[in-house]
N, C-alpha and C positions, 0 to 999 in steps of 0.2 A: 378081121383082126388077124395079125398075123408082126411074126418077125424078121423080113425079108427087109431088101433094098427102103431105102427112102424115096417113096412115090411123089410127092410132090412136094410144097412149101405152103403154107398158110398163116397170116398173121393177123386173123382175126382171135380176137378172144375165145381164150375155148373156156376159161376159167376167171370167175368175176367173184372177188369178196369185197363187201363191202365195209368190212372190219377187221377181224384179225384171222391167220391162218394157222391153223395148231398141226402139227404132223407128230404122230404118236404111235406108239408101241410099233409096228412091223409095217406100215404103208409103204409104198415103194417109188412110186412116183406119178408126178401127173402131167400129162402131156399136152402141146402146144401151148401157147399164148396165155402167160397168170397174169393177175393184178390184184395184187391186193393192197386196198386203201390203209390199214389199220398195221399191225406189225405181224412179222412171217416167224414163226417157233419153231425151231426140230428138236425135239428130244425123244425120240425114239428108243425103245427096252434092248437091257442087254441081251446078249444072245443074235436077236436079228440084225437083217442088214444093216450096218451103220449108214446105209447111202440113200440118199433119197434128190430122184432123177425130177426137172423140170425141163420144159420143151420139148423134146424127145425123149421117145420111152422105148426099150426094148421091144417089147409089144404093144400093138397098139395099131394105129391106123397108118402109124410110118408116114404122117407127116407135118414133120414141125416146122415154126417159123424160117424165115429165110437167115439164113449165118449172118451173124452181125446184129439182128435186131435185137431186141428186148425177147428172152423168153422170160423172164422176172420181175416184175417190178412192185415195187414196193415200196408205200406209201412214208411208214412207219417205222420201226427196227428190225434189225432180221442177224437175229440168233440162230447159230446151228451148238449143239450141244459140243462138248469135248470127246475129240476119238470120232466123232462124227462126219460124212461129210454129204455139201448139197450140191447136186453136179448138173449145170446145164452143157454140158457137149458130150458125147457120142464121135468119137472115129473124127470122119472130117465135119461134122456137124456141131456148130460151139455157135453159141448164142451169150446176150450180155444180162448179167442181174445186177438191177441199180434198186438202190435204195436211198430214202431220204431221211430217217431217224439218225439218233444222235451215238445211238448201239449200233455195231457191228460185232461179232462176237463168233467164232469158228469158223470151220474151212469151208472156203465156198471155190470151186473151179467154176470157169476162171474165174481171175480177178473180180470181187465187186465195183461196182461205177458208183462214187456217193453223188446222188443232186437233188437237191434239197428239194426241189420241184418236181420230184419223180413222177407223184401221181396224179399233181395238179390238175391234168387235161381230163380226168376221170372223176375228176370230184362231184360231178353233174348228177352218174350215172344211179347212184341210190337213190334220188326221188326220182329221175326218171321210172325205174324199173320198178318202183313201188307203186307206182301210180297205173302203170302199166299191167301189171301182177292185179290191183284192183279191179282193170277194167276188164280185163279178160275173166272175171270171175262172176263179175257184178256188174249189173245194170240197171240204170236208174234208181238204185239202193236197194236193188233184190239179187238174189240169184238169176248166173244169167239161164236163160231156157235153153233145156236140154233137146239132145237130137237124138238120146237112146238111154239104157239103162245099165246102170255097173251093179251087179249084184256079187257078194263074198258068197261063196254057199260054205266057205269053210275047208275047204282044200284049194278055191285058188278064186279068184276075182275076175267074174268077165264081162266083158263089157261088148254090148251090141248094139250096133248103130243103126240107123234106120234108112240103110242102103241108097242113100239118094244123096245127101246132103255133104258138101265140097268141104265145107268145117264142121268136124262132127265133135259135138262137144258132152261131155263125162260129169258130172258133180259127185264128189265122193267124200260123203260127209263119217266116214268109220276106218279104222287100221284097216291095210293092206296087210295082213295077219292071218293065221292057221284059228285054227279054235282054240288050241293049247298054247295060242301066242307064238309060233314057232312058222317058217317058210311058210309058203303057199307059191301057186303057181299064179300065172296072167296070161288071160286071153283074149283077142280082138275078135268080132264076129260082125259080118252084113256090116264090113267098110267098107265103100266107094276107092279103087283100087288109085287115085291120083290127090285124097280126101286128107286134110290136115286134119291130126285127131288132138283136141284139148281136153284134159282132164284135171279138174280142179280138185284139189284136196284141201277142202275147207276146213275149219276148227280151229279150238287154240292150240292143240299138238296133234300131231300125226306121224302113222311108223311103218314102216313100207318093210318087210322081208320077205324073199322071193329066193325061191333057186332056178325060177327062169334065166333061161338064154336067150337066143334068137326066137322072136316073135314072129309067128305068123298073121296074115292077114290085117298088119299094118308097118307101112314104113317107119323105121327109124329115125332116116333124116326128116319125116314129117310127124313127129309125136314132140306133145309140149308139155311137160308135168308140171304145172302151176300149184303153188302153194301159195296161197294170198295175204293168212293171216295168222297163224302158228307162231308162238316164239321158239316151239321145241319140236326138229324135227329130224327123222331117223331113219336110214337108208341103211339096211342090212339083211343077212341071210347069204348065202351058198352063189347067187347066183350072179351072171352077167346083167343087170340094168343096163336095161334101153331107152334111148329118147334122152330130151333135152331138160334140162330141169331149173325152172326160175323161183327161187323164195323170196318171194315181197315184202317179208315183214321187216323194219328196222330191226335189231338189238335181239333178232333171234340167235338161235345157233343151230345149225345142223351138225349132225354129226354122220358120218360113211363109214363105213366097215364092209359096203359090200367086195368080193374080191375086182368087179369092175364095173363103172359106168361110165357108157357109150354115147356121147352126148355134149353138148354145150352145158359149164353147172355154173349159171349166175344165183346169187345170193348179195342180198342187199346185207345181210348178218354176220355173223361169225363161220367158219366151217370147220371141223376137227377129221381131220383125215386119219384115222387109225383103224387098229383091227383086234380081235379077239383072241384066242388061244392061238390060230394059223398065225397067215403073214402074206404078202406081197398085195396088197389092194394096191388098184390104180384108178387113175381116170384118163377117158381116153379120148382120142378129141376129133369130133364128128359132128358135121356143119347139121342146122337146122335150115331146110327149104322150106317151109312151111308157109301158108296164108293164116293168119290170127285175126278174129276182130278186131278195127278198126278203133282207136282210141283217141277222141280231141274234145275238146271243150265245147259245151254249144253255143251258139252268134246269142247275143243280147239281143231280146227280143224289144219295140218301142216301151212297153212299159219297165224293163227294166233302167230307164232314164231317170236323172234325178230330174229334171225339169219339163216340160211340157213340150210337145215337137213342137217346130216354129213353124204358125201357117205360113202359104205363099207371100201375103201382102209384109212378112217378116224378111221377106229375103227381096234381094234388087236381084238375082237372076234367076231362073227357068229353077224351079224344086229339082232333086234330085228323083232319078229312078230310084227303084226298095234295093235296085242292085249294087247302089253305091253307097247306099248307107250300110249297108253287111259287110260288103267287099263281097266277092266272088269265094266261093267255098276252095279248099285247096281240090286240085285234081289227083289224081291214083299216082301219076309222076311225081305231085310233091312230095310225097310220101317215100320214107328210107324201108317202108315193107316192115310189119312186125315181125321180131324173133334173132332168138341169137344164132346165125346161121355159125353155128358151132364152125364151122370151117370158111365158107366162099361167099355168103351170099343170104343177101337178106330177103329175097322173096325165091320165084322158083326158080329152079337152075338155072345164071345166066349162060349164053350160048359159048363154044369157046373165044371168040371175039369180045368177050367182056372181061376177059381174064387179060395180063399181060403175060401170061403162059399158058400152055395145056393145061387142063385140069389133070389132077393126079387120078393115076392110074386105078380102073375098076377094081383090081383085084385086093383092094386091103380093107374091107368093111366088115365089122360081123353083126351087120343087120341083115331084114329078113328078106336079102339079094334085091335092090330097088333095081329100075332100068334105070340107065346112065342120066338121064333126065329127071329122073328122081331127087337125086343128091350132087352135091359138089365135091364129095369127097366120095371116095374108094368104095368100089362094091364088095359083098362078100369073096371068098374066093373059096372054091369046092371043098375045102380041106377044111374049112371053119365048120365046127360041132352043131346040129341042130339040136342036142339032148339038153336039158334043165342045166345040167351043174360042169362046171367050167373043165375043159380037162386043166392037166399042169400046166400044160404048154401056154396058159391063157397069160400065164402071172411069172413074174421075174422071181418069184419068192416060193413057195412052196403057199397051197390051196390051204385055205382055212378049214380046220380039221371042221366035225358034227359040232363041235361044243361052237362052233363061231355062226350058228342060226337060230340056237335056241336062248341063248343066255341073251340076257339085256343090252344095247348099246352104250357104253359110257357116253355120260354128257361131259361139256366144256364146265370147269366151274363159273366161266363169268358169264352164267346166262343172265338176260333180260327181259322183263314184261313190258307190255305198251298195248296204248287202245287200237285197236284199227278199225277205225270210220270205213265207211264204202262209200268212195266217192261217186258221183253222178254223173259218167261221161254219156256224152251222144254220140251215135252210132257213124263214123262220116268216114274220108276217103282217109284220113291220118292213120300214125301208126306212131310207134315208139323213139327209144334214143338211141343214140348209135355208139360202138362200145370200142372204137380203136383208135391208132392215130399211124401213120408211119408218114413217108418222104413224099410225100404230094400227089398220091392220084387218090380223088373222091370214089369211093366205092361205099356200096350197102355191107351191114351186119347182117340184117335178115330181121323175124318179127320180133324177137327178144335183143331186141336194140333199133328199132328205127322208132324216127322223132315224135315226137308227141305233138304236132302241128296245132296251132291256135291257142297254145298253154304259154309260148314264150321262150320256151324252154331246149332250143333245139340247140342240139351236139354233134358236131361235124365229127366224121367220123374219114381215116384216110386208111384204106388198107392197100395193100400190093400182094400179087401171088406171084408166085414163080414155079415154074414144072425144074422136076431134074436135070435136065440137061445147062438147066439157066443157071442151078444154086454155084453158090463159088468152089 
């Protein structure tokens, strides 16, 4: 993480709602590629910045879409309060916010683009990711099996895997919480150094406070925080958050206050970006490389027929093989790879010959220093903090004081409950939906957006990258 040059260009999604987005009391901005399906709100507290950045962030990973595309889009209305303003460009870096609602309301640089069809191409991606968010959680209508153990002891939450295993998977059915309800720390132990780590946070709410930073002993671009079935969910505390974060439920709401997270944040729900007594949270936008369980519907077996198979003397030519009655299963290529590669890429780092530019430059990450192969997007660079709590420098705003880890996170008022069933996928070569769209070259999301293969359901996804020297 860092506030230097702009290292590369990305225009995958780094930021997915699937309802409305709330921006409140002192948040600051969130960077790369937003969408949100429902309506966009700013009314942020007097006193703090009136401004609240999209695409580009002061700090951050320093790399946002490519100039010209969409860093905004939105579905539904998009209000900025009076006195306020929401600003997609930086220097020579300007991007476009379009919107499709019937409101438009305060200052937006630049110009907004009205079309009525804004988010149309994304309408898909809420049951994709829901169904997806289920199956990484669940299997065959159980909990899926674990590869280690997350234990709170009450000062921080750690989790150890069992050293061998490529997907090492977490079930975490308790708040990420202090004893006194206040921070805690996170620790990764016995991962497999090239090992996608999923941790599911099951329940109907869940509340995450951390004054963690930089993680050791698991990559950033390979951590997947699943929330499966929660309508109320709460990311806050002192510290930098890491990893990718998917909430699966319809009509929940999360709400963030922490001062940064480091990650792709899809949310099928609502999201309320604000903060507590401080000020400047961001989000910040850092691909997920990850491998996720494999998500598809299983083949109809003969007796799920309504009618009786026809014997041979039923048919005038040669019976079929069992292989043509199923079809052939998709292979690992038909698959868009699960995961939102928060930046470049839906499964693991493609080579630079997959990109139509160099990948951005190692030095801008503040995860815990992957090799280049690790991630698509920017490694740490020496200067980045390995201590718990952010320095200033992390945040456009001033750090949220003590009283912003202990007190409660506000919710959205228009929260919503709902059942969530655990559906029944089988285990096969598919993956999830894919979360973008730009000017004509097919490329992957990563596991939090590749297709859901055999459900019906697939969404083409188009992204384009570009290195700096390419941007305009």
């Amino acid at each position: 993480m860092n506030n230097g040059p702009i290292a590369g260009r990305d225009e995958n999604i780094n930021v997915f709602v699937g309802e409305n987005m709330l921006v409140r009391e002192a948040a600051a901005e969130a960077e790369g590629k937003v969408v949100v399906l429902g309506e966009f709100d700013q009314n942020k507290r007097a006193g703090a910045s009136q401004v609240y950045n999209v695409g580009v962030a002061g700090v951050g990973s320093r790399v946002p879409p490519p100039n010209g595309s969409d860093f905004l889009t939105v579905g539904g209305d998009l209000r900025v309060a009076t006195g306020q303003r929401l600003l997609a460009e930086e220097g020579s870096v300007s991007g476009v916010v379009r919107y499709g609602g019937a409101i438009l309301s305060g200052q937006v640089i630049p110009r907004p683009v009205y079309d009525a069809d804004a988010a149309d191409k994304y309408a898909m991606l809420p049951a994709q990711l829901a169904e997806a968010s289920q199956c990484y959680a669940y299997e065959n209508g159980s909990p899926r099996e674990t590869t280690g153990t997350a234990v709170n002891n009450g000062s921080e939450t750690v989790f150890t895997g069992d050293g061998t295993s490529k997907i090492q998977v977490f079930n975490v059915d308790f708040d990420m919480v202090s004893r006194t309800g206040g921070d805690q720390g996170i620790s990764f132990r016995n991962i497999p150094a090239d090992a996608t780590v999923l941790v599911n946070l099951v329940g109907d709410a869940r509340t995450v406070r951390t004054y963690s930073g930089l993680l050791s002993g698991v990559s950033r671009e390979k951590l997947l925080w699943n929330v499966p079935d929660a309508s109320s969910v709460r990311f806050g505390g002192s510290g930098q958050f890491q990893g990718s974060v998917l909430v699966g439920s319809p009509g929940s709401s999360t709400t963030v206050t922490l001062p940064g997270m480091n990650g792709r944040f899809f949310t099928v729900g609502s999201l309320t970006h604000t903060s507590l007594a401080g000020g400047g949270q961001e989000i910040h936008a850092y691909p997920f490389t990850g491998d996720l369980p494999s998500c598809t519907a299983p083949s109809p077996s003969p007796s799920d027929s309504d009618g009786p198979s026809p014997s041979p003397s039923d048919s005038d030519g040669p019976s079929p093989s069992p292989s043509d009655s199923d079809g052939p299963s998709p292979s690992p290529s038909d698959s868009d790879g699960p995961s939102p590669s928060p930046s470049d890429s839906d499964g693991p780092s493609p080579s630079p010959s997959d990109s139509d530019g160099p990948s951005p430059s190692p030095s801008d990450s503040d995860g815990p220093s992957p090799s280049p192969s690790d991630s698509d997007g920017p490694s740490p660079s020496p200067s980045d903090s390995d201590g718990p709590s952010p320095s200033p420098s992390d945040s456009d705003g001033p750090s949220p004081s003590p009283s912003d880890s202990d007190g409660p996170s506000p919710s959205p008022s228009d929260t919503a409950t709902h059942p969530h069933p655990h559906p029944s996928p089988s285990k096969t070569d598919g993956e999830m939906a894919h979360t973008g769209t730009s000017s004509g070259e097919l490329a992957l999301v990563g596991a939090i957006a590749a297709a859901l293969v055999g459900t019906g359901v697939g969404f083409v996804v188009m992204i384009r990258r570009r290195a700096e020297d390419q941007m305009d």
